[in-house]
N, C-alpha and C positions, 0 to 999 in steps of 0.2 A: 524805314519801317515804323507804324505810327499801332497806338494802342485805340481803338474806337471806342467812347465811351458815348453811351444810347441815353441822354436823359431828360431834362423839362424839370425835374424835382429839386428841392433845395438839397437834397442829398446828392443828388447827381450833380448839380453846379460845386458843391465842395469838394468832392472827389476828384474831378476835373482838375481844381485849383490846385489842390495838394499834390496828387500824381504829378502834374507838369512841375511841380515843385522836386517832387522823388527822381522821377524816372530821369535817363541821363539824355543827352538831346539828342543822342542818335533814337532816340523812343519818344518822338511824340505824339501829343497827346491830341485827339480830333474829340469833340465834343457836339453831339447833334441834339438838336432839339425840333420841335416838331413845326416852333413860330407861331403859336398861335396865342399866346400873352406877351410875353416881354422877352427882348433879347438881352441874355447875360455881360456884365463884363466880365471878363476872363482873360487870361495871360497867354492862354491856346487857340489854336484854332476853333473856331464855331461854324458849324451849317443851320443853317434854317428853313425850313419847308419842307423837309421829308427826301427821299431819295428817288421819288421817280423823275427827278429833274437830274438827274445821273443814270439813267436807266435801269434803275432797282438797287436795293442793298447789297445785292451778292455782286453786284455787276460792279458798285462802287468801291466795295471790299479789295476783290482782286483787281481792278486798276490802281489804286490807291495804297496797294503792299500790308493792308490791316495785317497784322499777327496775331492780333487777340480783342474781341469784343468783351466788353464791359457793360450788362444791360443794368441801370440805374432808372430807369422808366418808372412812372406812377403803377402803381400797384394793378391799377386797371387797364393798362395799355398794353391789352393782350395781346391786340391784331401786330403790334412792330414785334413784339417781343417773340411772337411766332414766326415772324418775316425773319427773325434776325438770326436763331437758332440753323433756320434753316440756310441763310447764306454761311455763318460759319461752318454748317456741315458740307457745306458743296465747295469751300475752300480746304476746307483739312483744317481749322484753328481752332481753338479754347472756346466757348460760347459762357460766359463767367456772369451771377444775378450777383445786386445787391439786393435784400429784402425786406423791407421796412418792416416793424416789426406791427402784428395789428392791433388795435386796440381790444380790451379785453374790457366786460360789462361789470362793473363794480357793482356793489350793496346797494341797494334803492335805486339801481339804472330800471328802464321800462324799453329793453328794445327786444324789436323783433324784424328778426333776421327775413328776408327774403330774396330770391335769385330770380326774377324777373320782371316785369313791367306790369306783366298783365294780371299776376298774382296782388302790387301794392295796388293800383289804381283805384278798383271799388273798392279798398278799405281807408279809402280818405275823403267817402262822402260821408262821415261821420263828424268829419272836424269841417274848425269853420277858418282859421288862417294858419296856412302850412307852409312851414321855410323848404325848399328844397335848394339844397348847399351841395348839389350834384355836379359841380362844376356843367360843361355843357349840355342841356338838357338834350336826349331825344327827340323826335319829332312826335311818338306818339304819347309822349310827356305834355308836349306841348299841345296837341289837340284836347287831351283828358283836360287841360289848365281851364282851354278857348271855351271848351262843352262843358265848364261845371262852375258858371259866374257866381253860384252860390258861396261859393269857395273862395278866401283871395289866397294869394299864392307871392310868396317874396320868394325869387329867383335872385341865387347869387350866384355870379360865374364871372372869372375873368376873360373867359373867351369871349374874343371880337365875333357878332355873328349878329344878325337881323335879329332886332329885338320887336316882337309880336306888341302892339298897342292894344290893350284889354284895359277894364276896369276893373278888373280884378286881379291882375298881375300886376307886381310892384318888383322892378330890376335891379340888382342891386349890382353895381362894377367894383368887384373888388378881390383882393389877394392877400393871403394871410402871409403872417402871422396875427392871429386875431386875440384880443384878454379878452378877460371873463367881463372886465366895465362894458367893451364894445360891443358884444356880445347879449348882456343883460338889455343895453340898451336898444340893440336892435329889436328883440324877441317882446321888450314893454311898447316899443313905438307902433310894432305890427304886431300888435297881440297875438303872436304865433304860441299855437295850443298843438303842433307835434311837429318833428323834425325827419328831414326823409335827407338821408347821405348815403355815403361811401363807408366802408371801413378802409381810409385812407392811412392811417396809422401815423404815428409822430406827433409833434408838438403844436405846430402853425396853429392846425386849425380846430384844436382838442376844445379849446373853451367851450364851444355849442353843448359838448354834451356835457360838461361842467353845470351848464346852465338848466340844462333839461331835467340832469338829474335833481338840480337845487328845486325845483319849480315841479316836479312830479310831474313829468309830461314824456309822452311817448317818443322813442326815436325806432322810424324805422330803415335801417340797415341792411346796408344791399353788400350783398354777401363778395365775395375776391373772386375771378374766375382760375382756373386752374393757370398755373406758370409750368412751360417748359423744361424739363429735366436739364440743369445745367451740371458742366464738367464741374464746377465750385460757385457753391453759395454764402453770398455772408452776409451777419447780422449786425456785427461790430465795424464798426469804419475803422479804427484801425488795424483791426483783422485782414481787411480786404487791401488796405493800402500796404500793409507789410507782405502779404502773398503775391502782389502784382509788385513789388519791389524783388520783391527775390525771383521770382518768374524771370524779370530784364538781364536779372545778374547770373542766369545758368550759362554754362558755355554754349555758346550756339544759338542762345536767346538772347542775348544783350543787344542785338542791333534786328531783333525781329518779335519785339512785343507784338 
């Protein structure tokens, strides 16, 4: 009977590590990731590519005896974390988030919040070099980049994916955790004058807006989409690793996380 844990985050690769540390080995631990930067090491099981090479999550779930998902996923990976609610509801088991916490706009921040594509686009024909630290861009991201040469554009993403050759897009391969030196430097070498992210929350990749804020310059912030109502959510890691340790050890659960 194995605990499924859903993730791709550095919070979710520690979790993974620790639990297979906690739990006793009639509970282990399966750890998924999506494959699209780097594969983890880890002391547990790993899949990589997603689940339709199993014929879907709920399908992999009850062949594979899951007892309890664990969704550890970026903050924005709405579409598994809807997929996954639902295979644990069509199993009968726990459906359990971690929740990063998100970042919060300090004194002298300059951000504005927005929830779609088509709301930021025309408010970045005003500037003239824009970081977008969106992890993988969209496609109509990347058309807005192609159609506004006026503009350059530093694209950082660690995802492997055909990179568009423009004279105005500058690619940047890379994965955090990123300081504030690396950071300053990048934003002096591309005189980037406003930042367009995630509210990804945590440490990795905080520097940017360290820098923005230092430098008075705009960040605009794309807003969380809604998460799944889960049976338990946690903020604290080791909140969550003491709740999934005692979960193992109820009578009748120890050998069906």
């Amino acid at each position: 009977m194995s605990l499924l844990i859903l993730g791709g985050t550095r919070d979710g690769k520690r979790l993974a590590d620790r639990l297979h540390t906690f739990l006793p080995d009639t509970c282990p631990v399966i750890y998924s990731i999506a494959g699209l930067v780097r594969e983890p090491e880890l002391p547990c099981t790993v899949i990589s590519g997603g689940f339709a090479q199993y014929g879907g999550l709920s399908r992999y779930v009850k062949e594979q005896g899951i007892r309890a998902i664990l969704d550890a996923t970026h903050p924005y990976a709405a579409r598994i974390s809807a997929s996954a609610i639902l295979a644990a509801r069509a199993n009968r088991i726990p459906y359990w988030q971690w929740q990063r916490a998100a970042w919060k706009p300090q004194s002298h921040d300059s951000w504005v919040e927005f929830d779609s594509w088509d709301y930021l686009l025309p408010k970045l024909s005003r500037f003239r070099s824009v970081l977008l630290a969106i992890g993988r861009p969209p496609e109509v991201v990347l058309r807005y980049c192609m159609n506004n040469p006026a503009i350059h554009f530093t694209i950082r993403t660690a995802a492997a994916q055909p990179k568009i050759q423009a004279a105005n897009i500058f690619w940047v391969d890379a994965i955090g955790p990123f300081t504030v030196a690396e950071e300053h430097a990048l934003f002096t070498h591309q005189a980037i004058d406003t930042v367009v992210c995630k509210n990804s929350g945590g440490d990795a990749t905080a520097a940017k807006l360290e820098v923005a804020r230092e430098s008075g310059l705009p960040v605009f912030m794309l807003k969380r989409p809604g998460l799944p109502l889960a049976d338990k959510s946690f903020r604290k890691m080791d909140e969550c690793e003491r709740y999934i340790a005692s979960y193992a050890a109820i009578p009748g659960q120890k050998n069906a996380v």
